[in-house]
C-alpha positions as CSV (number, residue, x, y, z in Angstrom):
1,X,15.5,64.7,93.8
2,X,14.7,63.1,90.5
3,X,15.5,64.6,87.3
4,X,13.0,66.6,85.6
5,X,14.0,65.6,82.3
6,X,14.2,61.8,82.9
7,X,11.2,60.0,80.6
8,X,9.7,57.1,81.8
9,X,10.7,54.0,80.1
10,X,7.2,53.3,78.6
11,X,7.0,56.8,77.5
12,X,10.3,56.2,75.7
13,X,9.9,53.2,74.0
14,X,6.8,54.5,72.8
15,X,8.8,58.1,71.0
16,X,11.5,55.4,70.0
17,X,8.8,52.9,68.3
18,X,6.8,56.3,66.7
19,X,10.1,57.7,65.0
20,X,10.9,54.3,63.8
21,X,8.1,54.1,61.8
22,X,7.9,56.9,60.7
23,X,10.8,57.0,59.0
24,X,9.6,53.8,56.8
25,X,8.9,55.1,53.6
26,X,5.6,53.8,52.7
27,X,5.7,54.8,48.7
28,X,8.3,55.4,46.3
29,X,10.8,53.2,45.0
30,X,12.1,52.1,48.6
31,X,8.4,51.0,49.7
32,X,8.6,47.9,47.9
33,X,11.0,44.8,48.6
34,X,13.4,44.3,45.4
35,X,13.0,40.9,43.3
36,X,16.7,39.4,43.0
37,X,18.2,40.1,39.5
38,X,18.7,36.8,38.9
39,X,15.7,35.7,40.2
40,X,13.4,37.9,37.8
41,X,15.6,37.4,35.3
42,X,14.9,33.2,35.5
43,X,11.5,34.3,36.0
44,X,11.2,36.1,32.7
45,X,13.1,33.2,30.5
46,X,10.7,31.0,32.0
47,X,7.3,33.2,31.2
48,X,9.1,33.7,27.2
49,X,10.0,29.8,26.8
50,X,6.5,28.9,28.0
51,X,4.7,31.0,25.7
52,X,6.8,29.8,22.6
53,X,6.0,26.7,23.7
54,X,9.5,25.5,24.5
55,X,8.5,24.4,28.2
56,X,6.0,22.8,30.1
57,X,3.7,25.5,32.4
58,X,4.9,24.9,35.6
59,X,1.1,24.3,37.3
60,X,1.7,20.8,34.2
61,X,4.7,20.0,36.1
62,X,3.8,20.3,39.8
63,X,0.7,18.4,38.6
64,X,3.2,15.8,37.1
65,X,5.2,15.5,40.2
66,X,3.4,16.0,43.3
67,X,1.5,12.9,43.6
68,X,4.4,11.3,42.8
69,X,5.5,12.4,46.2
70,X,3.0,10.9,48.9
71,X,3.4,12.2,52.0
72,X,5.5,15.0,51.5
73,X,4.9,18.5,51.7
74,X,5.1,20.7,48.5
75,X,7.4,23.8,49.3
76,X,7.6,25.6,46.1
77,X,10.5,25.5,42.7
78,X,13.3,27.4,41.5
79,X,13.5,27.5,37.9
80,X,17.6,27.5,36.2
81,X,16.6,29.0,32.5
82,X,20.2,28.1,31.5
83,X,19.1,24.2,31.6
84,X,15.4,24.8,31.4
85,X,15.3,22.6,34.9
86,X,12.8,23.1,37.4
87,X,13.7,22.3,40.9
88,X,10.8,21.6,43.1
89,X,11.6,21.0,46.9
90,X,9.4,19.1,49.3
91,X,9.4,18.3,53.1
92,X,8.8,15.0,54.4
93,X,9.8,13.6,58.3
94,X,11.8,16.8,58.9
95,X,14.4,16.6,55.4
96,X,14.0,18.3,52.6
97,X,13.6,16.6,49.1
98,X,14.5,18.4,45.8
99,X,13.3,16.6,42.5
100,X,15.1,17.8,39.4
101,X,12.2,18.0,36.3
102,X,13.1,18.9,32.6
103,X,11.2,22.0,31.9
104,X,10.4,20.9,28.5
105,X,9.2,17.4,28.8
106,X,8.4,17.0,32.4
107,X,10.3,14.2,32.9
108,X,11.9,14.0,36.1
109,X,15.6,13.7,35.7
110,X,16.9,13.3,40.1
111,X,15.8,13.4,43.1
112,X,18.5,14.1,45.7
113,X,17.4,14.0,49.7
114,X,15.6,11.2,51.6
């Protein structure tokens, strides 16, 4: 005799998969993901030494430096505001490249990968 309160699995996956969600909160100050400290922080220097005109916009920059890098695929920079160095990081033939640029003159100081 089966048991009367046995769910099929479909059923149950589904009640699983509904309560799951629902217990995401979709507003308040959970909803959204957090920024890293640090990283707004660097963020912020960044925006305050760019608009004193301390350092370089980073668009100038990446404008500087990417075709300076034929081949490779831009990935994006981190930005260190206690040496005011940008670190953009490429892809090319599977290894990653990182080129180290002064924020306030653009010049590139190091490139470390292949």
């Amino acid at each position: 005799m089966a048991n009367p309160y046995a769910m099929p699995m479909r059923m149950l996956v589904k009640t699983v998969l509904c309560a799951c969600l629902a217990a995401i909160p979709t507003s308040g100050p959970g909803a959204a993901a957090r920024v890293p400290e640090a990283q707004d922080s660097g963020q912020d220097a960044a925006r305050q030494r760019r608009q004193a005109g301390q350092n370089l916009p980073v668009r100038e920059i990446e404008r500087r430096v990417i075709p300076r890098m034929p081949g490779a695929q831009y990935l994006g920079f981190d930005y260190d505001p206690a040496t005011d160095i940008y670190t953009l990081k490429f892809l090319r033939n599977g290894s990653v490249i990182w080129v180290d640029v002064d924020g306030r003159s653009g010049q590139i100081l190091r490139r470390t990968g292949s």
